[in-house]
C-alpha positions as CSV (number, residue, x, y, z in Angstrom):
1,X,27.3,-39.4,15.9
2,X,26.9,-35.8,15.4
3,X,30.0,-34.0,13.5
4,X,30.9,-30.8,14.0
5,X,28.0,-30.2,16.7
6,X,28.8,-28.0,19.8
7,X,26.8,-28.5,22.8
8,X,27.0,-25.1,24.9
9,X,25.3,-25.3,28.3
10,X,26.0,-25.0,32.5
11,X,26.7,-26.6,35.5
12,X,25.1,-25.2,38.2
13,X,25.6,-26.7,42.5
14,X,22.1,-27.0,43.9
15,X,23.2,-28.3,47.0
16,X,21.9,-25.9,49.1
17,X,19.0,-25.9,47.6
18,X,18.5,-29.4,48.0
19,X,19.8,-28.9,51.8
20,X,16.9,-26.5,52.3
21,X,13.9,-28.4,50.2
22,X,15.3,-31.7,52.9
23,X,14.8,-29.5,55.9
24,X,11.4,-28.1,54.5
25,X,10.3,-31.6,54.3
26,X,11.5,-32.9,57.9
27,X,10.1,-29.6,59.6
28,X,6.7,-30.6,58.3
29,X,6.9,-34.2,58.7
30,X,7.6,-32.8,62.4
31,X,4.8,-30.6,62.2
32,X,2.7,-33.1,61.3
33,X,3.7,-35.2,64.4
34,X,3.5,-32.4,67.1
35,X,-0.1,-31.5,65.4
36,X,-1.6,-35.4,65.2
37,X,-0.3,-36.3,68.9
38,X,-2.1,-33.2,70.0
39,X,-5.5,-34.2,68.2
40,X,-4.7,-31.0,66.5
41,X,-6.2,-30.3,63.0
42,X,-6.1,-27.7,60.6
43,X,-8.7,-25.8,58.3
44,X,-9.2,-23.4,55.8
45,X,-12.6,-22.0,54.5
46,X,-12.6,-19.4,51.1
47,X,-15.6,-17.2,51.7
48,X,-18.5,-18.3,49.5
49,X,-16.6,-21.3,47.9
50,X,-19.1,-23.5,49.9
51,X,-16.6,-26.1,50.7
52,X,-14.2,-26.5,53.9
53,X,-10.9,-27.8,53.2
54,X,-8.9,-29.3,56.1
55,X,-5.8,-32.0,56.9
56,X,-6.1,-35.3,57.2
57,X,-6.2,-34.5,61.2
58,X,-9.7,-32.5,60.9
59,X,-10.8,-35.8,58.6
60,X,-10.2,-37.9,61.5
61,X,-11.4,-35.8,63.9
62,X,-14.9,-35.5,61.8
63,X,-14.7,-39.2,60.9
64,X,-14.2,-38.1,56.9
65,X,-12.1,-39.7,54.4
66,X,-11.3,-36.6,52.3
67,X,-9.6,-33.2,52.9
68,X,-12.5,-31.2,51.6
69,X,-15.8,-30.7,52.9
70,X,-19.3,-29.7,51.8
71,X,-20.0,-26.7,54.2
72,X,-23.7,-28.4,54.9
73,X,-22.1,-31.8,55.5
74,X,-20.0,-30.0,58.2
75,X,-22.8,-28.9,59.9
76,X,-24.3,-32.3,59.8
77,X,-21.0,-33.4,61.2
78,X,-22.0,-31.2,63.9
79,X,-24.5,-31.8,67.4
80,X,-27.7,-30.5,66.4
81,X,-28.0,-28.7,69.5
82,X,-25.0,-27.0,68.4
83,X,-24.6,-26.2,64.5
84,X,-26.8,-22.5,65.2
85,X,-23.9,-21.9,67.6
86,X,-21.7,-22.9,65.2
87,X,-23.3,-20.8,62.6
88,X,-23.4,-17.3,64.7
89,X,-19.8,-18.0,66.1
90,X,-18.7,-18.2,62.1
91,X,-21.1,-15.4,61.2
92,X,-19.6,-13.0,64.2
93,X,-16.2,-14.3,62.9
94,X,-16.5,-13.1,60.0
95,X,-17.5,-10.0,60.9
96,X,-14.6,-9.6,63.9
97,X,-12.0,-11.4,62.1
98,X,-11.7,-14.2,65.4
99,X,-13.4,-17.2,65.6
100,X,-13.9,-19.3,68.4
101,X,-16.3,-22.3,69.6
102,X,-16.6,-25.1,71.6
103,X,-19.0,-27.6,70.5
104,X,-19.8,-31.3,69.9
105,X,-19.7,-33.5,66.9
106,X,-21.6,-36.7,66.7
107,X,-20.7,-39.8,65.4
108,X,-20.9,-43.6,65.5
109,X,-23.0,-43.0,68.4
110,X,-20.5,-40.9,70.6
111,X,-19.6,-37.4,71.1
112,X,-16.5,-35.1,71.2
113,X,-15.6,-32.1,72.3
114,X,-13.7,-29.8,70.3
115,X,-12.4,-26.5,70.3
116,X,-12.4,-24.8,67.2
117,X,-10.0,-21.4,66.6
118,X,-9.7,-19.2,63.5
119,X,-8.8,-15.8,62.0
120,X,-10.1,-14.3,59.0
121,X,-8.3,-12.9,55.7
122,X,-9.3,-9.3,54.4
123,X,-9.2,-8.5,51.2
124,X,-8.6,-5.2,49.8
125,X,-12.0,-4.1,49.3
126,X,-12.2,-4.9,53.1
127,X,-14.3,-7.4,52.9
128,X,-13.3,-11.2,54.5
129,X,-12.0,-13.5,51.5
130,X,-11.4,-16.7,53.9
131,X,-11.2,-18.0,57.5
132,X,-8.3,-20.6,58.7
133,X,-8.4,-22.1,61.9
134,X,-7.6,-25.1,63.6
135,X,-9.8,-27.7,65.5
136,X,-9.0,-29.5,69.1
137,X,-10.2,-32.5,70.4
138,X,-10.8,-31.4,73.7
139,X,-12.7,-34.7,74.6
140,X,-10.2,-35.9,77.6
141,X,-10.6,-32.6,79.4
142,X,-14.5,-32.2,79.2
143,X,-14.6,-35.7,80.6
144,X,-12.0,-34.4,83.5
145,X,-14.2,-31.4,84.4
146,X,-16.8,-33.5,84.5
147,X,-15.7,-36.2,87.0
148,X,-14.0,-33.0,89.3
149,X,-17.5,-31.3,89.3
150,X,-19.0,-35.2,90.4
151,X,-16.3,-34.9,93.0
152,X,-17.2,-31.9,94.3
153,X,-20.8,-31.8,94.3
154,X,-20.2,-35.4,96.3
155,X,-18.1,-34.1,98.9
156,X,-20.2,-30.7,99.4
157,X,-23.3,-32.7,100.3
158,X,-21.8,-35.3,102.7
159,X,-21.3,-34.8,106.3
160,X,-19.5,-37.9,106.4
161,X,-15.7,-37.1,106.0
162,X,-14.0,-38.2,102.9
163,X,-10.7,-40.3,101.9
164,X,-9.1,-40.1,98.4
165,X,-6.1,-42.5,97.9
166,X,-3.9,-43.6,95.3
167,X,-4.0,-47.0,93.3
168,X,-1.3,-47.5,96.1
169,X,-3.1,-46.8,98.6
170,X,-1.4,-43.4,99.6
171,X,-3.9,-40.6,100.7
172,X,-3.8,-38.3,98.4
């Protein structure tokens, strides 16, 4: 027991605060959502810091378990055919200050498509201080273009006529 003590201090209403900090939180749960349905991931790269950092969407995508990246790693991540494209794409994004590439990563023994997007950050000096972007998988819609341009090369060297139904039967 303290005698003769005063305490002296406030009361203060955060409830809006906490109202806002709760919608924060469901907008990027949401966000989140929208973004991993999609195949949708996101990336940031600090010029000269040597690593990539990205969400756990761009992890999946790449078949990583971590959020950051070694920049040469990412390029092994890559097709060979296509990491020099990759390179010169970033290179002339840099300099521009848009990036964009489709290309293919390899892994377990498959590939996919992606589409990768991205706008660099100038510093004062006018030089770029970092690049974010996002990353598609665009896998589903290469394979599409693919069996349309089966389809047509088919029917353009048949003289035979051609019928294309539905499971159902209807001609489509």
């Amino acid at each position: 027991t303290l005698i003769g003590t005063k305490l002296i201090g406030t009361v203060q209403d955060i409830t809006e605060r906490v109202r806002a900090q709760r919608e924060i939180e469901a907008q990027s749960i949401q966000k989140n959502l929208i973004l991993s349905t999609a195949k949708i991931g996101v990336w940031h790269y600090t010029i000269g810091s040597d690593k990539l950092v990205w969400d756990e969407n761009c992890a999946q995508l790449f078949d990583e378990f971590t959020t950051e990246i070694d920049t040469e790693k990412f390029y092994f991540l890559i097709h060979p055919e296509d990491r020099n494209y990759v390179r010169q794409r970033l290179i002339e994004g840099l300099k521009t200050g848009e990036y964009s590439a489709e290309y293919r990563l390899t892994k377990n023994g498959s590939t996919t498509f992606v589409l990768s997007r991205g706008v660099t950050t100038v510093g004062i000096d006018g030089k770029a201080t970092c690049m974010d972007g996002i990353i598609i998988d665009i896998t589903d819609r290469k394979k599409e273009q693919e069996q349309i341009k089966t389809l047509s090369l088919v029917a353009s060297e048949t003289i035979n006529g051609v019928l294309i139904h539905d499971p159902d039967g209807k001609i489509i």
